[in-house]
N, C-alpha and C positions, 0 to 999 in steps of 0.2 A: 423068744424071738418071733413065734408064729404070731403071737397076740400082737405082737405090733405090726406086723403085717396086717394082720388081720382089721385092724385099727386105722390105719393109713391107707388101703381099701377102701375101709367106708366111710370115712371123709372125703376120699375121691369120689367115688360115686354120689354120694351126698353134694357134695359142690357141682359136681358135674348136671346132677338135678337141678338144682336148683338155678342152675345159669339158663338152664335150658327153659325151665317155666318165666321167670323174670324179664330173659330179655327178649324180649318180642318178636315181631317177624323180623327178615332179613331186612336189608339195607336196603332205603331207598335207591341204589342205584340197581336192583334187580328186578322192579316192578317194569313192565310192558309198559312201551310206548302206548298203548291205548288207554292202560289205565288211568293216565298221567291227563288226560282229558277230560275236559268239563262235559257230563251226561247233562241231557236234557234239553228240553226247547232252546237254544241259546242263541240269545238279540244280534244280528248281523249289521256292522254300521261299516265305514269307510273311514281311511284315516281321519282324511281333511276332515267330516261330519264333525268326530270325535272328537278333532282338536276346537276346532270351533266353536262345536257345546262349551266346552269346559271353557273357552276365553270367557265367553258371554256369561255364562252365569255356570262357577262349578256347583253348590249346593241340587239347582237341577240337573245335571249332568253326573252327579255324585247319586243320585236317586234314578235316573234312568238307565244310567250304566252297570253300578257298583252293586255287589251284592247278586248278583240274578244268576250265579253258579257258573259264572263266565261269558264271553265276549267274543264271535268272531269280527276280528277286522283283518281288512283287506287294502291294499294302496301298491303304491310304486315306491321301491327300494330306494332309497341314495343315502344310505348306507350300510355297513357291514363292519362291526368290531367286536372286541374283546374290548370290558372295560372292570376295573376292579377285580378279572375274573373270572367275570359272567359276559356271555355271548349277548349282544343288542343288534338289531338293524331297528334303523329309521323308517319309517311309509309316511307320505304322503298323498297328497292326487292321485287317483289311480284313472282321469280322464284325459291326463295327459299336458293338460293345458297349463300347468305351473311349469315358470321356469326356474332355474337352479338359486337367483337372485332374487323371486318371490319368496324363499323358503324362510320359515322363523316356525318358533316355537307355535304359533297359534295356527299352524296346515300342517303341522308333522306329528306325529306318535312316537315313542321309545318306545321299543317291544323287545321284553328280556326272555327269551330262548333257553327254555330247559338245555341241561349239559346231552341230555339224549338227541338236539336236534343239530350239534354241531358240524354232522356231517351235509346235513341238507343245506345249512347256513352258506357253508365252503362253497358250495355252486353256486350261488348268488351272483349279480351285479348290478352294479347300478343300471336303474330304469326298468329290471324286471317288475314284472307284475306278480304276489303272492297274496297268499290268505293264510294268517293263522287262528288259534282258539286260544284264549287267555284267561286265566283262574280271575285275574282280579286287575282294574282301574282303576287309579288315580291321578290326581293334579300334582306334582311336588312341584313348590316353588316357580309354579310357571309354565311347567312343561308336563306334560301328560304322558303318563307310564302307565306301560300294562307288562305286568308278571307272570310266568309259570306259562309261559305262549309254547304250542307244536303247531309244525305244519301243518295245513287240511291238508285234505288230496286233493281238492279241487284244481 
């Protein structure tokens, strides 16, 4: 009876090692809001800039934006949702001069909001003025998305 104790011990302990070497750091959802930020000199544009690039020509705008270890932009809110999930607000204009009838796909941004900014999101509304930082740009189908966005403090 000892021996099988003694046996079913060190299989425990054995597993128990070996989960612990294998499976990596904790969970993405325990890393600090700061880490979750792009380091580094990063390119500051405006929504409308943003979206405009990408009408007129994406491959330059895919080379100017994309790739540089992220993205601050900055505009006027008109919107705030949850969509598939994932938290989005719209920016556009942030000079004020677009009205709600100018809006289309080529003055506005989709900016998807880590699940850590949910609470900041919630204060929002339409027509404020923000700035986030974005891991990554692109065009999909038309419309110009930037991912992995937090708050500045600015």
């Amino acid at each position: 009876m000892g021996k099988i104790i003694k046996t079913i011990l060190w299989f425990g302990f054995a597993g128990a090692l070996l989960t612990c070497v294998f499976s990596g750091p904790a969970s993405s959802k325990e890393t600090t809001e700061t880490s979750d930020r792009p380091k580094g000199n990063i390119p500051r544009v405006s929504a409308l800039t943003l979206a405009h690039d990408y009408a007129e020509n994406e491959l330059a705008a895919d080379e100017k934006y994309s790739g540089k270890g992220g993205l601050i932009i900055y505009g006027k809110v008109t919107s705030v949702d949850r969509t598939f999930g994932k938290i989005n607000l719209t920016l556009t204009d942030d000079s004020g001069s677009s009205s709600d009838f100018e809006l289309d796909f080529h003055s506005s941004v989709n900016i998807e909001l880590q699940e850590s900014q949910a609470d900041k999101a919630k204060q929002l509304r339409k027509g404020h003025r923000t700035t986030v930082i974005c891991k990554d740009v692109e065009d999909t189908a038309g419309f110009v998305e930037a991912s992995g966005c937090v708050f500045t403090d600015e």
